[in-house]
C-alpha atoms as a printed R data frame, in Angstrom:
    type eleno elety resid chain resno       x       y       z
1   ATOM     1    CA   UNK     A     1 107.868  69.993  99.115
2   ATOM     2    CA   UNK     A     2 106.603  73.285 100.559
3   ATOM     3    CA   UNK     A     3 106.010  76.270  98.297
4   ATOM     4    CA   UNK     A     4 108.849  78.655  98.721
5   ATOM     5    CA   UNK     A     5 109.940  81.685  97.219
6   ATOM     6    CA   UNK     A     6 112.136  85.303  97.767
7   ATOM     7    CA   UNK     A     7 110.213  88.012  99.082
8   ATOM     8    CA   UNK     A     8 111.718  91.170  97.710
9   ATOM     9    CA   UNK     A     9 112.753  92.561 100.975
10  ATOM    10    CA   UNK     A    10 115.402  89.731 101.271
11  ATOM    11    CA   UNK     A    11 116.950  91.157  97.987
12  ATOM    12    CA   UNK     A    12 118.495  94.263  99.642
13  ATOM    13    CA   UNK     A    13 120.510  91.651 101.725
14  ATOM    14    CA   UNK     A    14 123.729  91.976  98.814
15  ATOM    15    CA   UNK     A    15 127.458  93.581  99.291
16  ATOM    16    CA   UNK     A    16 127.885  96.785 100.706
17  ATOM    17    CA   UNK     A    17 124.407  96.634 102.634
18  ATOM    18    CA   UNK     A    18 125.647  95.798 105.801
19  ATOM    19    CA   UNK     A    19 123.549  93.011 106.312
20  ATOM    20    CA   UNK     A    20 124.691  89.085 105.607
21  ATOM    21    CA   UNK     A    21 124.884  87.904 102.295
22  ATOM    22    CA   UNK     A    22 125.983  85.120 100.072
23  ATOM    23    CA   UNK     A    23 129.280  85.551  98.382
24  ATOM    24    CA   UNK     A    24 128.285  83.418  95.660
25  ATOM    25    CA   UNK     A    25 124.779  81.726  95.831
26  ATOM    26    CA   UNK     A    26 121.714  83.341  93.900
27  ATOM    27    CA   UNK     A    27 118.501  84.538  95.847
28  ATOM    28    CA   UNK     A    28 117.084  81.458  94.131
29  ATOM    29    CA   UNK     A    29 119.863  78.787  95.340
30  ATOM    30    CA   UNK     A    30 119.423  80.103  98.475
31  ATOM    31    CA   UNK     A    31 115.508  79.521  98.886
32  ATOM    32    CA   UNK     A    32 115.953  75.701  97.043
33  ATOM    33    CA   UNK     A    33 118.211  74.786  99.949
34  ATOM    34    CA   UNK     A    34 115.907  76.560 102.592
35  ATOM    35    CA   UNK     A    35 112.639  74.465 100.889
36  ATOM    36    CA   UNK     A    36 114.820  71.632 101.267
37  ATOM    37    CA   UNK     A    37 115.854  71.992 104.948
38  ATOM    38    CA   UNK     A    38 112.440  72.840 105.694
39  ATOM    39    CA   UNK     A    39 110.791  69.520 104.411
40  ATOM    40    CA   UNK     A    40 113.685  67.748 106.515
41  ATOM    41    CA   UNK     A    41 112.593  69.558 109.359
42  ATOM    42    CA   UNK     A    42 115.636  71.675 110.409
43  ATOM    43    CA   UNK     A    43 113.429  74.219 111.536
44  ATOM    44    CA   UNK     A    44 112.001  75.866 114.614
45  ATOM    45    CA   UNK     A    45 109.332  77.559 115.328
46  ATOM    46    CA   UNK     A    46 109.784  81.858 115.372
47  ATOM    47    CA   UNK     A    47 108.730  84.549 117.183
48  ATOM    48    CA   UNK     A    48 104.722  83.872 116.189
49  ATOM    49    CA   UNK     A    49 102.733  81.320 114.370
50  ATOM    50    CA   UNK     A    50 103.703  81.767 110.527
51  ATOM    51    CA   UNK     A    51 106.987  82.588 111.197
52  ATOM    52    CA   UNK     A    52 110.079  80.061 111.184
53  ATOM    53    CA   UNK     A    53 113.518  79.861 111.205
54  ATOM    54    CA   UNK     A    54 115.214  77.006 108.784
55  ATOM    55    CA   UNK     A    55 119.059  75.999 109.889
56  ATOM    56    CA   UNK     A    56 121.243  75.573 106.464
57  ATOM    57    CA   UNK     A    57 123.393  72.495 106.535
58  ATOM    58    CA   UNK     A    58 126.562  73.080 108.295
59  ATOM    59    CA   UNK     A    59 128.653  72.914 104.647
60  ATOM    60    CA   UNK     A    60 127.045  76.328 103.534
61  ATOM    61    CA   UNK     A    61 128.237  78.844 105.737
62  ATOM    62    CA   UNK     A    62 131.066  79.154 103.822
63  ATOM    63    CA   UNK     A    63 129.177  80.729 101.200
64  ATOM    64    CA   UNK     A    64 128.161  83.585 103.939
65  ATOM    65    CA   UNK     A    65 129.300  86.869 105.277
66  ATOM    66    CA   UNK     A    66 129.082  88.124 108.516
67  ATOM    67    CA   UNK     A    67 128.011  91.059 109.310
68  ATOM    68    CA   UNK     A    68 128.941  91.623 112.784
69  ATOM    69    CA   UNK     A    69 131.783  92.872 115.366
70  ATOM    70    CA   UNK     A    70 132.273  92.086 118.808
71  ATOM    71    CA   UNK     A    71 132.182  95.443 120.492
72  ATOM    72    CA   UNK     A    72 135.127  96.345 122.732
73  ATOM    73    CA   UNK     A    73 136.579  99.627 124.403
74  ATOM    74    CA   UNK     A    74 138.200 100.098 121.043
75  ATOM    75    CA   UNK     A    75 135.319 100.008 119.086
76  ATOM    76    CA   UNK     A    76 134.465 103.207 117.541
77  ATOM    77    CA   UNK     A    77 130.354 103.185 116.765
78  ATOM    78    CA   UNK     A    78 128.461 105.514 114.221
79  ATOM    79    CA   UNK     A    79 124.790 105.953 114.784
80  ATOM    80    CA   UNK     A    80 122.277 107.762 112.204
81  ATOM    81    CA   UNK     A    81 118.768 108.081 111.976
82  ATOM    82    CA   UNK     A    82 117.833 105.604 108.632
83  ATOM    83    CA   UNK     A    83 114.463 103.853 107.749
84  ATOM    84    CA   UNK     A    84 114.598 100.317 106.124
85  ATOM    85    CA   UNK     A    85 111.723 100.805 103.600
86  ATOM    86    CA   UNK     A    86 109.184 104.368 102.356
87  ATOM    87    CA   UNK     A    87 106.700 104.195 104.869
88  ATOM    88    CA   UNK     A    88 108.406 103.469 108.199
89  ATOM    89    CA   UNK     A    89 109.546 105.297 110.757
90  ATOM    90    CA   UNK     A    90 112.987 106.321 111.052
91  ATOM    91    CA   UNK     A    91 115.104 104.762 114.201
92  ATOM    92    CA   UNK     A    92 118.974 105.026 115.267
93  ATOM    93    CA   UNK     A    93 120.807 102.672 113.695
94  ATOM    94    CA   UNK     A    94 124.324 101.880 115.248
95  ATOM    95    CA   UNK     A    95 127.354 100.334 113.779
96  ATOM    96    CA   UNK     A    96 130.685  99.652 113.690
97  ATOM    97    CA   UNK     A    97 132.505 101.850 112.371
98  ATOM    98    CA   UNK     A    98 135.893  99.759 111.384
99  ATOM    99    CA   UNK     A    99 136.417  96.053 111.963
100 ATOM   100    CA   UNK     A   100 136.882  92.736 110.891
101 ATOM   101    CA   UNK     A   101 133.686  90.424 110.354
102 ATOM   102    CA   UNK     A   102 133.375  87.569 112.648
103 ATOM   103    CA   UNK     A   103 133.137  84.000 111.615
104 ATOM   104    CA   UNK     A   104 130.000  82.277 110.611
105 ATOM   105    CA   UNK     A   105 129.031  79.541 113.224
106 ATOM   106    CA   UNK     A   106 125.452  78.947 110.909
107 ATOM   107    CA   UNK     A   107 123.285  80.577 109.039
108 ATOM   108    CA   UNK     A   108 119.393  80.612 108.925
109 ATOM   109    CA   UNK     A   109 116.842  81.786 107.024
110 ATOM   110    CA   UNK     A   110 113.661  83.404 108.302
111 ATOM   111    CA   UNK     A   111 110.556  82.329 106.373
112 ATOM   112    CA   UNK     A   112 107.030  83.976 106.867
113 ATOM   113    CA   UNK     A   113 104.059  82.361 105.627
114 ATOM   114    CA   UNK     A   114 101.608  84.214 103.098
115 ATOM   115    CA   UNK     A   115  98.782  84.768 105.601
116 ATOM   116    CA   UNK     A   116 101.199  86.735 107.543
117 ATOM   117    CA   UNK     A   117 102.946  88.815 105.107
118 ATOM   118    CA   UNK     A   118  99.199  89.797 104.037
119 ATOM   119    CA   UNK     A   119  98.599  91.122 106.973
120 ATOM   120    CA   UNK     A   120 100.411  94.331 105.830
121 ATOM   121    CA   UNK     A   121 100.135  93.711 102.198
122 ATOM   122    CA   UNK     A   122 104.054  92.708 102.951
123 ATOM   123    CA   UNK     A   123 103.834  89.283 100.457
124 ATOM   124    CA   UNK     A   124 105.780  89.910  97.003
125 ATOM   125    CA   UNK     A   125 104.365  86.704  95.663
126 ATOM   126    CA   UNK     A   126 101.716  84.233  95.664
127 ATOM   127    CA   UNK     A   127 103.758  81.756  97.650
128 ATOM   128    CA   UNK     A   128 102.963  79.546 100.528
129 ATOM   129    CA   UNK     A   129 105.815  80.450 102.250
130 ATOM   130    CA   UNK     A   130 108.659  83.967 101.180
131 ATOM   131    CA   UNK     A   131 112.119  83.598 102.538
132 ATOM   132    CA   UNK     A   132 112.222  87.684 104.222
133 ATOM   133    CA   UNK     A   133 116.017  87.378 105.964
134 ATOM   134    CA   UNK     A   134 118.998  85.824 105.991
135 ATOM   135    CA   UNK     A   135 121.337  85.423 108.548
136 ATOM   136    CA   UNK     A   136 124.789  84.644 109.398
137 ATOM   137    CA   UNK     A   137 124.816  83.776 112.881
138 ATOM   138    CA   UNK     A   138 128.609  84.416 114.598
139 ATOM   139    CA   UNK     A   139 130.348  81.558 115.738
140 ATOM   140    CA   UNK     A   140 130.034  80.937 119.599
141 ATOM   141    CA   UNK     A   141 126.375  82.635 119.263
142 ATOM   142    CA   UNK     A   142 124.118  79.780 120.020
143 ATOM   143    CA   UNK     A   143 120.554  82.095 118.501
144 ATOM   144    CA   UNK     A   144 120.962  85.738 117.035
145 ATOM   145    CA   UNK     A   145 118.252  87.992 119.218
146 ATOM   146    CA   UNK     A   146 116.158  90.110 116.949
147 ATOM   147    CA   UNK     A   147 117.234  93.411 117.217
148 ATOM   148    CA   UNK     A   148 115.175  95.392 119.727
149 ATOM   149    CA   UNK     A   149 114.170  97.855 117.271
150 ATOM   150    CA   UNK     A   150 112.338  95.250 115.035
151 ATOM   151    CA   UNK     A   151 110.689  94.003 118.388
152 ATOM   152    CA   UNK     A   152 109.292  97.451 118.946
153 ATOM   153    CA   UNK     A   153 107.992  97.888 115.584
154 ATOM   154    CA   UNK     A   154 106.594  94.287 115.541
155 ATOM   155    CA   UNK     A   155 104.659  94.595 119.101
156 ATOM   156    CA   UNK     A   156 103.820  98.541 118.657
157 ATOM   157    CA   UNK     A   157 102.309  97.421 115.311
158 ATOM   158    CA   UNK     A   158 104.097  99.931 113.272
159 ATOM   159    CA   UNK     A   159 104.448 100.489 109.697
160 ATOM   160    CA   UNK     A   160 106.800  97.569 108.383
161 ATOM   161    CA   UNK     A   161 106.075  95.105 112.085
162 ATOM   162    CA   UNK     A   162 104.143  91.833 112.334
163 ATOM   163    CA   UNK     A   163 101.889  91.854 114.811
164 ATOM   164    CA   UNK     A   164 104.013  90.537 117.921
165 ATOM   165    CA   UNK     A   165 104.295  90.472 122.004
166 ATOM   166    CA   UNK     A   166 107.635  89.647 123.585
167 ATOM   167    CA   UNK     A   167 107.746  88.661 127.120
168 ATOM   168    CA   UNK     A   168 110.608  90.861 129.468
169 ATOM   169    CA   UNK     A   169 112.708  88.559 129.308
170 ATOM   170    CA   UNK     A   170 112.979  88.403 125.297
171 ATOM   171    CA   UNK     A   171 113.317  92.042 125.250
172 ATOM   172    CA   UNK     A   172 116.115  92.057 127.958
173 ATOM   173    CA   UNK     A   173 118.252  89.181 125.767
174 ATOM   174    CA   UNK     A   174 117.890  91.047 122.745
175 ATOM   175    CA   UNK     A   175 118.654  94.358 124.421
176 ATOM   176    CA   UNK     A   176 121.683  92.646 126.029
177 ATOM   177    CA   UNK     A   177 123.038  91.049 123.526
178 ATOM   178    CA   UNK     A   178 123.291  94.298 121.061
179 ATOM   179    CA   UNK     A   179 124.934  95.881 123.693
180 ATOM   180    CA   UNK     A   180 127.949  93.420 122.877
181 ATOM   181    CA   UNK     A   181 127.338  93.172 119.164
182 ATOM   182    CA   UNK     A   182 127.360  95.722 116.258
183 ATOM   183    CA   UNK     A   183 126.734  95.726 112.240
184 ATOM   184    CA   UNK     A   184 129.931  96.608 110.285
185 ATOM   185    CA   UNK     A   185 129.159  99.317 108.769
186 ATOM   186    CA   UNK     A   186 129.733  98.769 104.809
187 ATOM   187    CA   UNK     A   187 132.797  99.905 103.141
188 ATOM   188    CA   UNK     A   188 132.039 103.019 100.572
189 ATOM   189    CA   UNK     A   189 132.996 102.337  97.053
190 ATOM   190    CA   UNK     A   190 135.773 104.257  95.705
């Protein structure tokens, strides 16, 4: 059994963030089922050594929202300059403004080992491996790109990247497939 645990920057991944999230699993439920896939080898290898990507059973994506839209000529986007943590630079972020979530085809968790979350002081515990993202996956989407931005930080070596280099034809997928896809943006409490 590997030694997993949840980093803390998994834990803004709740309601109203915009971001996937279990309806009704705990941070902790959700890493004994990743440990678990990830000794029975549903995993692949990510974007760099230290980095992979564990496939939950099929039976759990019910438990998962979606946080994407299919953008059309109807689709009305907001963008604003945000920054994910203190520390990083701020980007564009675009969403959707209104919408309907889209189905979950599967979910996976991204897991990053210690050695690389060390890198930039990034580990929250003393774990082998930290579960640092969740996601719901729409159905029909055979991988979810990581978003370009992320890339940019990752390969520029910015405050809040792992150290990274995407060939063209990574960045032109990713850059593609955004084009089509958008975050909901979260519904304000009332």
């Amino acid at each position: 059994m590997i030694q997993l645990e949840v980093n803390d920057f998994v834990r803004r991944q709740v309601e109203g963030s915009g971001k996937t999230y279990a309806k009704d699993l705990t941070f902790e439920e959700i890493v004994n089922h990743a440990s678990d896939r990830f000794a029975s080898g549903y995993f692949r290898e990510g974007y760099r050594d230290g980095v992979v990507i564990v496939e939950a059973a099929d039976e759990m994506t019910s438990h998962f929202v979606c946080p994407y839209v299919k953008i059309d000529q109807t689709t009305e986007l907001k963008a604003e300059s945000v920054r994910r943590q203190e520390g990083e630079e701020p980007y564009i972020q675009i969403r959707a403004a209104i919408g309907s979530p889209l189905p979950v085809g599967k979910v996976e968790f991204i897991l990053y080992r210690h050695d690389v979350l060390a890198e930039n002081n990034e580990n929250t515990t003393d774990a082998e491996w930290e579960l640092i993202s969740i996601q719901a996956v729409p159905e029909g989407v055979d991988q979810l790109p990581m978003g370009p931005v992320t890339m940019m930080r990752n390969q520029l070596e910015l405050p809040g990247g792992t150290k990274a280099n995407y060939s063209s034809e990574q960045w032109a997928e990713a850059v593609r497939f955004w084009q089509k896809y958008a975050a909901l943006e979260p519904e304000e409490e009332t």
